[in-house]
C-alpha positions as CSV (number, residue, x, y, z in Angstrom):
1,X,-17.2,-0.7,2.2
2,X,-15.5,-2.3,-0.3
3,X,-11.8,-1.0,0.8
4,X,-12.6,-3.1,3.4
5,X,-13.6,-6.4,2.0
6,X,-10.2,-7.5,1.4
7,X,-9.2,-8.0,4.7
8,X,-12.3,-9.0,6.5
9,X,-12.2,-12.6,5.3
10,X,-14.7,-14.3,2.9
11,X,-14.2,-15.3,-0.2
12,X,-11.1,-16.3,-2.0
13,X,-7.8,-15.0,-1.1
14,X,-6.8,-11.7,-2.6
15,X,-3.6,-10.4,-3.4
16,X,-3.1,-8.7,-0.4
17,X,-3.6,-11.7,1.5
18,X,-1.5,-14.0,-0.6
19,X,1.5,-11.4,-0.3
20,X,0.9,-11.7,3.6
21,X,-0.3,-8.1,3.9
22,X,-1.8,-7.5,7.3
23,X,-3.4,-4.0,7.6
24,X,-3.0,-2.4,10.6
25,X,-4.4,1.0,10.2
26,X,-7.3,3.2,11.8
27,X,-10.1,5.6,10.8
28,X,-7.3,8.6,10.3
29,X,-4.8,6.3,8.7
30,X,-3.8,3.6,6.1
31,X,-1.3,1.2,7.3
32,X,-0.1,-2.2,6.8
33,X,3.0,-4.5,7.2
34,X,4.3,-7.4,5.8
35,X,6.6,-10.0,7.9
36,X,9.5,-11.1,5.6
37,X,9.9,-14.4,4.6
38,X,12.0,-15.8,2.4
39,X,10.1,-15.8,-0.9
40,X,9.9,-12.2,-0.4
41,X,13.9,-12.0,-0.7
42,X,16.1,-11.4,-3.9
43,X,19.2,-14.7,-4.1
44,X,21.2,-12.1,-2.0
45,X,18.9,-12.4,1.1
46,X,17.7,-8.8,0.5
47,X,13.7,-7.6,0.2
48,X,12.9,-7.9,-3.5
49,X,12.0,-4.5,-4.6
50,X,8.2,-5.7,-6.2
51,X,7.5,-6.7,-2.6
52,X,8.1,-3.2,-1.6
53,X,6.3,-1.7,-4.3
54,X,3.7,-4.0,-4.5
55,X,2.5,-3.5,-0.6
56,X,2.8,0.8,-1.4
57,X,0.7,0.1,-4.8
58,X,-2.0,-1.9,-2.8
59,X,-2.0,0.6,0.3
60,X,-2.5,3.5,-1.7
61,X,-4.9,1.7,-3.9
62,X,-7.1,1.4,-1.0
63,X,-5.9,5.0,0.2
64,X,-7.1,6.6,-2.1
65,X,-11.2,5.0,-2.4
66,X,-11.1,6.2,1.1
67,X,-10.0,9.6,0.9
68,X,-12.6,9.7,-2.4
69,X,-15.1,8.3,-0.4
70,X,-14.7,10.8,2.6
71,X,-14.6,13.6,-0.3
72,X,-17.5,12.7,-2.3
73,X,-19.7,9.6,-0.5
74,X,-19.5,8.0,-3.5
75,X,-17.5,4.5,-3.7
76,X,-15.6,4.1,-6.8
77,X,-12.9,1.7,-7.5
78,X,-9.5,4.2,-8.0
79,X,-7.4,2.3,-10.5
80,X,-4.1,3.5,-10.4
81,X,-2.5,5.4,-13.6
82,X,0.7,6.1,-12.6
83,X,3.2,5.1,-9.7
84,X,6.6,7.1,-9.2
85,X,9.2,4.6,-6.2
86,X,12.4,6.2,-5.1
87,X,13.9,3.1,-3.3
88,X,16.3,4.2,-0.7
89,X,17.1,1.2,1.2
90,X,16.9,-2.4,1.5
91,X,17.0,-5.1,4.6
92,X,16.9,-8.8,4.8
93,X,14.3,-9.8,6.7
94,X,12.2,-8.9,9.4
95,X,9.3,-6.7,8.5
96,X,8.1,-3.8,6.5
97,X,5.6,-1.3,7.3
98,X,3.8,1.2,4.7
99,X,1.7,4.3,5.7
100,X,-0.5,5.9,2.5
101,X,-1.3,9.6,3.1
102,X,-3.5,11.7,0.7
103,X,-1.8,14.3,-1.2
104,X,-4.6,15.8,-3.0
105,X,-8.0,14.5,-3.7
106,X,-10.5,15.3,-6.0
107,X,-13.1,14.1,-8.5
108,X,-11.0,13.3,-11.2
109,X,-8.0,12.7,-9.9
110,X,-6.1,11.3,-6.7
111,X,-2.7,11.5,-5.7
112,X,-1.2,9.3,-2.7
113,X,2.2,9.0,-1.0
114,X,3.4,6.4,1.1
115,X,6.1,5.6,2.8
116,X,7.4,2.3,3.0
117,X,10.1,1.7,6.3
118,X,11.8,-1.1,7.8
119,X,13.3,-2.2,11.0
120,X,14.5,0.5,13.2
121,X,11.3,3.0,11.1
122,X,14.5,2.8,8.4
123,X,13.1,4.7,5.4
124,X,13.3,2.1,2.3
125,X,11.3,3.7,-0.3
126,X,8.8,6.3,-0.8
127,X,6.2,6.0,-3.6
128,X,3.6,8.5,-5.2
129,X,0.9,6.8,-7.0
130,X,-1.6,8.9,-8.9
131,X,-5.6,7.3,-9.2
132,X,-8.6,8.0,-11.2
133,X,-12.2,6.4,-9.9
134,X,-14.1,4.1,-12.7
């Protein structure tokens, strides 16, 4: 499945891998972290914000072929037409974790949220991103 074929090596690097994603979900799920190194960090030493929107963007991204997938059996690319974040913390260093979780799927139009937490499962953002398959 092609949700899959960014992280099962092959190829040239994708986005996902050059940001360091590593995806760490299961058949019910879509999950993945990113360890924080320092070119994700603003000069202050905090988690640039495009890092945390970036690895909720991708998740969901890959979210939501699934949960079309699952609805429909048919396996469309869901390009992303809309993305809401709500940032509500920050952290320097150490890791992030996102979870994507279907809102509502159908055959025009997805909606995905996912939650994006720190250390300590500290809520740092929360982002709804809304798909259409091509």
């Amino acid at each position: 499945m092609y949700i899959l074929a960014s992280y099962l090596g092959g190829g040239p690097m994708t986005f996902d891998q050059y940001i360091g994603m590593q995806y760490d979900g299961d058949g019910e799920r879509v999950a993945a972290k990113i360890v924080i190194e320092s070119h994700h960090c603003n000069p202050k030493g905090n988690i640039n914000g495009g890092v945390l929107i970036t690895l909720a963007d991708n998740l969901a991204t890959g979210a939501a072929g699934r949960a079309y997938f699952a609805k429909t059996g048919e396996e469309r690319f869901m390009v992303g037409v809309d993305l809401h974040a709500v940032m509500l913390a920050n952290q320097q260093g150490g890791s992030v974790r996102a979870l994507a979780r279907p809102v509502r799927v159908g055959r025009r139009i997805t909606v995905i949220r996912t939650e994006v937490r720190g250390d300590g499962d500290r809520l740092l953002a929360e982002v709804t991103t809304t798909h259409v398959p091509t």
